[in-house]
N, C-alpha and C positions, 0 to 999 in steps of 0.2 A: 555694701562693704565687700561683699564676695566677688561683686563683680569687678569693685576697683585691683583687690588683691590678684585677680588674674591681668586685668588690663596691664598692671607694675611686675609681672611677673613676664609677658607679652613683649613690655618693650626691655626688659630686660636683658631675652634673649634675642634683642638684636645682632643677626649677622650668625643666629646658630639657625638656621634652615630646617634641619631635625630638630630641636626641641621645639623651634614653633611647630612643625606639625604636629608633633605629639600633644602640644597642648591644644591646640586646634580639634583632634582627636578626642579629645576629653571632652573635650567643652560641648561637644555635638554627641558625644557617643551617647550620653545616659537618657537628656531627654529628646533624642530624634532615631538615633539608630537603632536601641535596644528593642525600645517598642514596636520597630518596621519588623525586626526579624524576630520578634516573641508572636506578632500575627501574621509573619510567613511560618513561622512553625504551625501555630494551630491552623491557619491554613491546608498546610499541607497532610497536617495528620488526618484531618476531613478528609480532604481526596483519596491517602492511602486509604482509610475506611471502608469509601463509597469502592474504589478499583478492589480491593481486597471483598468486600460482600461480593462484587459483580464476579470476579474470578470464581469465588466461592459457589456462588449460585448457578452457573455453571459450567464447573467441574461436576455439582450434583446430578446436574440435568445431563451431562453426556454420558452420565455411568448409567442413568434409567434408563437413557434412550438405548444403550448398546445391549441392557440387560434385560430390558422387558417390552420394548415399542419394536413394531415387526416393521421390516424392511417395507422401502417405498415401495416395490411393486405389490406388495401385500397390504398396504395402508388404502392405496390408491386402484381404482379399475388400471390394469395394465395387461394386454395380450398383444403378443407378438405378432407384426404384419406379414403372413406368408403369401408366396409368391402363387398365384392363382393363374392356370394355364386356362380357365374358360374364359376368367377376367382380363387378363390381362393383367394391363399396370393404373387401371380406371380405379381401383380402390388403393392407391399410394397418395395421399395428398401432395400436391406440389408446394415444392417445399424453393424459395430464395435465401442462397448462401452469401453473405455478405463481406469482403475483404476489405475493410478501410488500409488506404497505405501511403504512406509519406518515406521519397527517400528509401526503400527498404532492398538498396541495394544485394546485401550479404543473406536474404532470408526469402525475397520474395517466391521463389520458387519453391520453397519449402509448403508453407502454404497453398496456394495454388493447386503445387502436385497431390496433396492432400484432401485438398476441397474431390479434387477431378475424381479419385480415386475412392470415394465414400459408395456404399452400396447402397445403391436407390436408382429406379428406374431412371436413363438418361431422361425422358419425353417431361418426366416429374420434378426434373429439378433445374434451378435457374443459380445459374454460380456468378455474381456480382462483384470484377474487381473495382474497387472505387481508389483512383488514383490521384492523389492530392501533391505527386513528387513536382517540384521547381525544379530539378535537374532534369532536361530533357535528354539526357543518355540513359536514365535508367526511365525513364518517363519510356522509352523506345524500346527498353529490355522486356519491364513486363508487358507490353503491348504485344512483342513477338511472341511470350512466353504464353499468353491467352490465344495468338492466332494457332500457336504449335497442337493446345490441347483442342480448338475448335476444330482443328482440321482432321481429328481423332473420334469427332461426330458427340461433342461437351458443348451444351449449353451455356459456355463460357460467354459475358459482357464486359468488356475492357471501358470504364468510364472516365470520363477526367469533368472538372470542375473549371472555370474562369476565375476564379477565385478561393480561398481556403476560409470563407465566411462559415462562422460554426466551428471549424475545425473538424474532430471524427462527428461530433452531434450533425453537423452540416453535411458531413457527406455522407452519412445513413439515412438522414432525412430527406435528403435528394434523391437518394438511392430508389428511396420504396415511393418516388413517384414518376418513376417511368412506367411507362403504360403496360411492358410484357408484367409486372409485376403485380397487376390487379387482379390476378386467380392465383396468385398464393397466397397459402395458408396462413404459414410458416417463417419465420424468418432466423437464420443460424447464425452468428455473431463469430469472425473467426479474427485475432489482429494478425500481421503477415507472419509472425515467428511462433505463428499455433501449427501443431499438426495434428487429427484427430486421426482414431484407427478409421476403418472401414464401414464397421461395425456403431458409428454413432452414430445416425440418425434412427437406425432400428431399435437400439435400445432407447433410445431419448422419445423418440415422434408419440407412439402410445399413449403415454402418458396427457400429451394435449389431445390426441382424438378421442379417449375415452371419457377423460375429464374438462367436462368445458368449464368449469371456475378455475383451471390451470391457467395461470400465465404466463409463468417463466418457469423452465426446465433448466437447470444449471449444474455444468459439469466441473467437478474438481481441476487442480490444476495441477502436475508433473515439473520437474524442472530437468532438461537434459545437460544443462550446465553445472551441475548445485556443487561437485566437486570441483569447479574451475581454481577457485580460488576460497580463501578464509572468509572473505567478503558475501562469497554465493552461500557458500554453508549455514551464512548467518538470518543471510534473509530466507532459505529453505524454513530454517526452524521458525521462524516469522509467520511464514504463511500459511504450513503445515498447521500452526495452531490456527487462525482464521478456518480455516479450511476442514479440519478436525473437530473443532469446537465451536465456533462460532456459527460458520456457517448451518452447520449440523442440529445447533441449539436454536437456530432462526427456526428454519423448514420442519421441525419437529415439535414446540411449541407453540408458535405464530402465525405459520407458514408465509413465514417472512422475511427477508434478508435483502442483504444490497446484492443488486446484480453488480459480477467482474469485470462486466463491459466487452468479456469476450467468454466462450465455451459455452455458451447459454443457446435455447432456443427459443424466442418470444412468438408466443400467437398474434398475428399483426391486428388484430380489432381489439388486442388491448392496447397496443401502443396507440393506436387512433383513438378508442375512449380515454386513453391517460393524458391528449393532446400531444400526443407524437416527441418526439426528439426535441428537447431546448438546450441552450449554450449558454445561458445563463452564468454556469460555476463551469470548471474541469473537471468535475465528475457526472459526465450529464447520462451516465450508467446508472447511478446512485440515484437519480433526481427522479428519471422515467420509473427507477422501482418503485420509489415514495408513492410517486401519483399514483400509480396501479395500482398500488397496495391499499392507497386511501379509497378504490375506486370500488374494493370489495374483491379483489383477485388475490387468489391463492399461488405461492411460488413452492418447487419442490428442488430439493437438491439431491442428487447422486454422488454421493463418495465413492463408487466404486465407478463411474465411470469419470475416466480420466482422461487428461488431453494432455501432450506434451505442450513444452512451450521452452523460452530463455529468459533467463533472469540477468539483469544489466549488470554486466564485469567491472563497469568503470566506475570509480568512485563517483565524477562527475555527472554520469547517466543517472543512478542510483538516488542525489541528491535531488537532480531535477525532478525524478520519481516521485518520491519523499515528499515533496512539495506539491505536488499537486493532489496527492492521493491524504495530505494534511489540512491544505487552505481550501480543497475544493466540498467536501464534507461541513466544515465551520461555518463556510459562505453558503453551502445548501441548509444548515440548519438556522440561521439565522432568517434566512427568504421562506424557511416552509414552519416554524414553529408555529404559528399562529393558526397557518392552514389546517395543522393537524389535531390541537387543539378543538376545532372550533368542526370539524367533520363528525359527520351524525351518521356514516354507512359502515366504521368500527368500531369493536367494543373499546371501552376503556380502558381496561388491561392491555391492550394491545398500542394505544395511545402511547402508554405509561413505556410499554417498553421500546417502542419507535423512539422516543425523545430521551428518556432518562436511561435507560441501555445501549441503545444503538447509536445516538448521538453523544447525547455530555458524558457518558461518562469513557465510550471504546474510542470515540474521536475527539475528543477535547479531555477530558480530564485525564486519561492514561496516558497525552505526549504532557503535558503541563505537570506534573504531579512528578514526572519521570527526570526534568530537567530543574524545576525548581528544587523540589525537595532535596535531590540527591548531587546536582551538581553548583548548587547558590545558595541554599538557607543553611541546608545539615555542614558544610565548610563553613561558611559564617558562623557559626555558635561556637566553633574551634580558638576563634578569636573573639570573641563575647563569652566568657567564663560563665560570666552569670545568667544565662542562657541555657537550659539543660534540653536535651530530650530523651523523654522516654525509650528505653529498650524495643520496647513491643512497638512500636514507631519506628522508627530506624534499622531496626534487626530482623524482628522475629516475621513481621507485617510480610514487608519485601521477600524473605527466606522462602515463606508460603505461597506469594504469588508466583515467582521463578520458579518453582517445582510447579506449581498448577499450570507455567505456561509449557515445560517443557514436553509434554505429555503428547506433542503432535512429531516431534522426532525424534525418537528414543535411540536412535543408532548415532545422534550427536549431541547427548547426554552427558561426553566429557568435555565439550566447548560449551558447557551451560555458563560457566565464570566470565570467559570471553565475549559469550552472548549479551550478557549484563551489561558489561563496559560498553561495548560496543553501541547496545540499544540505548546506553545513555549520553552518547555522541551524539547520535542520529538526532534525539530528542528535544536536542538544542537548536535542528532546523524543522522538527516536525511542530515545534511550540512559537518558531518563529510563524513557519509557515499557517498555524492556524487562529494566533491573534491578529493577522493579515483577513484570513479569511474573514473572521467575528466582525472584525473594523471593516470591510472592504476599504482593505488599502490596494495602493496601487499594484500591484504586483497579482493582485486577487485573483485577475483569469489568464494570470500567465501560464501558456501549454508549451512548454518543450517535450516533443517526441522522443521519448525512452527510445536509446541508440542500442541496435542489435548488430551484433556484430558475428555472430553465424558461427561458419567455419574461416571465418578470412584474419584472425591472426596464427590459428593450424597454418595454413596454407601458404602464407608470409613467410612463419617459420624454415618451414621446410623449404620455399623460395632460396632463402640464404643460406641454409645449408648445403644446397648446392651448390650456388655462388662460390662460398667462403667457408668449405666443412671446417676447417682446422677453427676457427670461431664458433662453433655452434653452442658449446658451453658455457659462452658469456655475452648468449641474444638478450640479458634483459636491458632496457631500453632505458638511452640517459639523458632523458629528456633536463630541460633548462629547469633549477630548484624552484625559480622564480613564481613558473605557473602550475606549480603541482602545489605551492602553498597554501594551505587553507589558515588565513591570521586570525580569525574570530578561534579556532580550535587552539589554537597556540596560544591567544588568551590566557581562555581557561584551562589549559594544561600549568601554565604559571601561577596561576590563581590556587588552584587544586594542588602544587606544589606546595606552594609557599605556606596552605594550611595543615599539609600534611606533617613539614616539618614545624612549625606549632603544636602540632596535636603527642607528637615523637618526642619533645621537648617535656611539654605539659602537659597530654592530654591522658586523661584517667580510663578509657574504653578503647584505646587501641584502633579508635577509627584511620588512623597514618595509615594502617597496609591498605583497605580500601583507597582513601585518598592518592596515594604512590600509585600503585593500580590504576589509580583511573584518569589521574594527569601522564601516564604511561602511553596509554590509549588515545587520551587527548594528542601528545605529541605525534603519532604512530602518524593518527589522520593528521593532523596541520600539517605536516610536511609531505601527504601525500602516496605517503606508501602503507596504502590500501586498495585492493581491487586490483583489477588486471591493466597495467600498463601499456597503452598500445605504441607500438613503435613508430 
């Protein structure tokens, strides 16, 4: 009866377009829709949960570690290598520097000049550019830029490759089987836009000669760019907390964590017992820790020793980042879960926090939890009335996680609001990028090289100010709308709109100034004005 009375109501409104949808709307909403987004909600509340315990637990462990666990060189044998005038340089182990580089026109010198300029016996060290650029003008740049330091009496090797098989995994594992490479020890991880002081190998090296269950030494990261733009700021306070906490809470509990893929120094008989370098995923940084880790090797991290580096201006650098540093973790935990699982040379606890810490919950459930919850389910309940969620859910949950994350740059403490929006933009391709990874979809080992761009738009700059002074005040750059748009963001800026004005209308908790906020933000990026603009 009920269904005839909608069918005569159906063709009734023949030719009114809106009322069919509306009843169309009905007819679907209560028993398909409601129930989709009453188990996205408790979906999500789980996740906040699980991200909320993980934050929580620690934030505990980094206050005991700062408060009562003694610094690495006191935990671990660690004594300075002094320079011995009967020895000579026969007690410095020889140490292989390694440069992977693609293209690194605006930086490669940077590098380089850094590597050459590290203190450590010349005779002890082997400095390895590995040169993977298709542009033979700069392919010929860093080539001279190796012959200029060799000719300064540096065991500088200028390499190139026939092919870019592997990618960086391919050409580090190329690297360490050239033959000068079989009496070292050592191997130092540098990507071209690193610079290390002088002083890193002498504080770092110790720690593997003293301790042989060390495998990996790994150095903090610096950003020399991080006031470029609102963009760098954001990903500063990002990695700050990785770096502050995360890192910190691996090497101090586990002695474990993912390696950065660069500032690290690996003893090479572990990467041989770990079965060396695979290309499997894009993190094949992350992959090599796994196995060592499962292998019985201990890692230690240094917060205090630091390396400069750049963080990607461009929104479109940033994204391709994003993604790989998303799908390539999802597609390593899905290829090692069972391996790790099912390995008998770690404890259990260590099991537990390898998979259920370090994988689902910091690389899958913190990008998922971050986009669905707060940019898809918590708007949809705006327009399902009969849908509630909890305060301590939506409010209080998230309040505490944001303080617990901002805790690694307290000098950008008043962009923590910004920081939120922002990380819930991102989140929408970190959750793409790692239901990609989980499915190995196509796109799964896709590597686009993070674009460094140095000092070469300083230098632009000031190019056209000579040029053209009486312009210099309005060099920012007016590139065509067309391809600074990002549509999938513009989307969900209408989307986020359109509930926020629902919510402004009808809604009882005042979620509209979030929503407004954060379809704000959505628009900001969809049209592209984010990040540094290059000319």
């Amino acid at each position: 009866m009920a269904d005839q009375v909608m069918q005569d109501q159906f063709i009734g409104m023949r030719g009114d377009i809106g009322g069919q949808l509306q009843l169309m709307w009905e007819l679907v909403k209560a028993p398909v829709i409601v129930p989709l987004v009453k188990l996205g909600v408790y979906l999500s509340l789980t996740m906040s949960l699980m991200l909320f315990m993980e934050r929580l637990y620690m934030g505990v462990v980094i206050v005991l570690v700062k408060l009562f666990l003694k610094k690495p060189d006191k935990r671990y044998k660690w004594e300075p290598i002094s320079d011995d005038v009967e020895l000579g340089t026969s007690h410095f182990p020889i140490v292989l520097i390694q440069i992977p580089m693609f293209n690194e026109k605006e930086v490669y010198k940077i590098s380089i000049g850094a590597a050459c300029n590290l203190s450590w016996p010349a005779d002890r060290l082997v400095i390895q550019v590995l040169d993977d650029s298709t542009d033979p003008v700069i392919k010929d740049m860093v080539e001279v830029e190796c012959q200029r330091w060799a000719s300064k009496g540096i065991n500088i090797r200028y390499q190139i490759r026939e092919n870019r098989v592997g990618y960086k995994a391919g050409a580090l594992k190329e690297g360490l089987k050239r033959s000068y490479v079989k009496d070292c020890e050592y191997v130092v991880i540098f990507d071209a836009d690193f610079r290390p002081e002088p002083d890193f190998l002498r504080r770092a090296i110790p720690f593997l000669m003293h301790n042989p269950d060390i495998a990996l030494v790994q150095a903090r990261w610096r950003f020399v760019n991080a006031d470029e733009c609102l963009m760098t700021r954001m990903q500063e306070m990002s990695l700050d907390y990785h770096f502050t906490v995360e890192q910190e809470v691996g090497s101090s509990t586990h002695a474990f964590f993912g390696f950065n893929g660069t500032a690290g120094v690996w003893r090479i008989a572990a990467i041989n017992e770990a079965g060396g370098w695979k290309d499997r995923t894009t993190v094949e940084d992350m992959d090599l820790a796994v196995r060592a880790s499962l292998k019985g090797w201990k890692f230690v991290y240094l917060g205090d020793l630091q390396v400069k580096s750049e963080l990607p201006s461009t929104f479109k650098a940033f994204r391709f980042q994003q993604h790989r540093w998303s799908c390539g973790p999802a597609n390593l935990f899905r290829k090692m879960v069972m391996e790790i699982i099912k390995n008998k040379k770690v404890r259990f606890w260590k099991k537990v926090y390898v998979i259920y810490s370090f994988f689902l919950v910091r690389k899958i459930v913190a990008h998922m939890v971050t986009f669905f919850f707060y940019c898809v389910v918590l708007p949809l309940t705006i327009l399902l009335p009969e849908i509630e969620v909890p305060l301590w859910g939506s409010v209080y949950i998230p309040s505490i996680i944001t303080i617990l994350n901002s805790v690694g740059t307290p000098r950008s403490i008043h962009l923590l609001f910004y920081w939120i929006l922002f990380e819930n933009v991102m989140s929408l391709h970190r959750t793409k990028a790692s239901l990609i990874g989980l499915l190995e979809a196509g796109r799964a080992n896709e590597w686009v090289v993070t674009e460094k761009l140095g000092d070469a738009l300083k230098n632009k700059a000031n190019a056209k100010d000579k040029q053209n002074p009486t312009k210099a005040s309005v060099r920012r750059t007016r590139s065509r709308i067309i391809e600074r748009m990002n549509f999938l963001e513009l989307g969900f800026a209408v989307f986020l709109f359109i509930c926020g004005c629902k919510d402004f209308m009808h809604g009882k908790y005042s979620y509209y100034i979030y929503l407004f906020l954060q379809s704000i933000t959505f628009f900001i990026v969809g049209f592209g004005y984010v990040g540094t603009i290059i000319p």
